[in-house]
N, C-alpha and C positions, 0 to 999 in steps of 0.2 A: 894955700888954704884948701879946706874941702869943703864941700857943699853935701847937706845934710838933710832927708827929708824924715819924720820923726813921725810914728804912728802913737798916736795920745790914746787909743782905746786897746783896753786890755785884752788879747787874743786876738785881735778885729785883724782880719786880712788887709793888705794894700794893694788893690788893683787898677791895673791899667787898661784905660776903655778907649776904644774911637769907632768912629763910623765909617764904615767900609763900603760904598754904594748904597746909602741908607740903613744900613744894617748896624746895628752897634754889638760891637764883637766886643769880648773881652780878650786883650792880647797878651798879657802874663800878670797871674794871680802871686802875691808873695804872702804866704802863708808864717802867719808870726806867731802862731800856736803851737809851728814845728820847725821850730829854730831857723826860720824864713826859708823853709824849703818854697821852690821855685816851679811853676806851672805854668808854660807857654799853651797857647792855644792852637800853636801848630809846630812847623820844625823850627831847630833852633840852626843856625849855618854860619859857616865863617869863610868870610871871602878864600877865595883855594884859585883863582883864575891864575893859570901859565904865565900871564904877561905882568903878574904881579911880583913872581920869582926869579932870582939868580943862582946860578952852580946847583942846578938841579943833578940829584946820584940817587939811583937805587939802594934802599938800606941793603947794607952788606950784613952775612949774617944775623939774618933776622931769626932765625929757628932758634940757633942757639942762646938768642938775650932773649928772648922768648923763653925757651926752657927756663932760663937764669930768674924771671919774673917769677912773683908767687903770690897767687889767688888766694886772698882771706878772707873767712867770718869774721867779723867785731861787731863790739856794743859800744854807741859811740858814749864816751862819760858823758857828756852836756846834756842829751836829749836821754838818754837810755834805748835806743832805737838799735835793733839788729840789721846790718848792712855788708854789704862784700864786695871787696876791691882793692887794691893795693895800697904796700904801705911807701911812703912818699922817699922817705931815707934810705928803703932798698932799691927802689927804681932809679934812685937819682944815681947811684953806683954802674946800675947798666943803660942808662938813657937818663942823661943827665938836661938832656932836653926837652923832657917831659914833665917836669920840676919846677917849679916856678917859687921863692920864697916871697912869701908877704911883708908887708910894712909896717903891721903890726909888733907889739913890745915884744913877742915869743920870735919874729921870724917864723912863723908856720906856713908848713910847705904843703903846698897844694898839687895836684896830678891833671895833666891837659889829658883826660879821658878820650876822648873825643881822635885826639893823639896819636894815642894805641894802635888803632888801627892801622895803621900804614905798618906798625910793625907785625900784625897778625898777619895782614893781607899777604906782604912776601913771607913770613912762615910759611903759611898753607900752601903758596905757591912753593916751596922746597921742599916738604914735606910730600907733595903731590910728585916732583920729580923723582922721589927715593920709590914712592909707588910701583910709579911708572917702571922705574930700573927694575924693580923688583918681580915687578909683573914680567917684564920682557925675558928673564931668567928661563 
């Protein structure tokens, strides 16, 4: 079953508050005026610790599935909102592990952003080695 919490006033944000050493902070605003875009009050992070992982590899060819990616402008249909970022059925072709499909009736496929970068980071690092050769010429 799922558990469901339901905003009854129209536009009205749903935020989450606590007290922080007296302080009452707001810790993430969801905004239901923009089709619940999401607002943390600080970073957002995902456990990453070494002793939490197995068969740790370096992405191999990362430049090239990199090249292979492509950066888009869209207007999303739901909100009419201009946004840029990948489309989910091309990435899933060269990083199929950045793709996550939902459980919703469509199956809509969603992108671990956040993700990405492990496969930017070694690009840059390859791209910096052809430099390098290049420079040493």
């Amino acid at each position: 079953t799922s558990f469901y919490i339901d905003a009854v006033i129209s536009n009205g944000d749903m935020i989450f508050r606590g007290n922080d050493g007296g302080s009452v902070i707001t810790a993430l605003t969801l905004d239901m005026s923009a089709a619940g875009a999401a607002t943390f009050n600080s970073t957002v992070t995902e456990n990453s610790d070494e002793r939490l992982k197995s068969n740790i590899t370096t992405i191999p060819d990362a430049l090239s599935k990199v090249t292979e990616m492509r950066g888009v402008h869209y207007t999303r249909k739901d909100t009419g909102l201009k946004r840029t970022g990948l489309i989910a059925q091309e990435l899933q072709k060269i990083a199929p592990e950045l793709v996550s499909t939902g459980e919703d009736e469509m199956s809509t496929l969603s992108v671990s952003y956040a993700n990405v970068v492990g496969y930017l980071i070694e690009a840059v690092k390859e791209l910096s080695e052809k430099v390098a050769a290049l420079e040493a010429k």
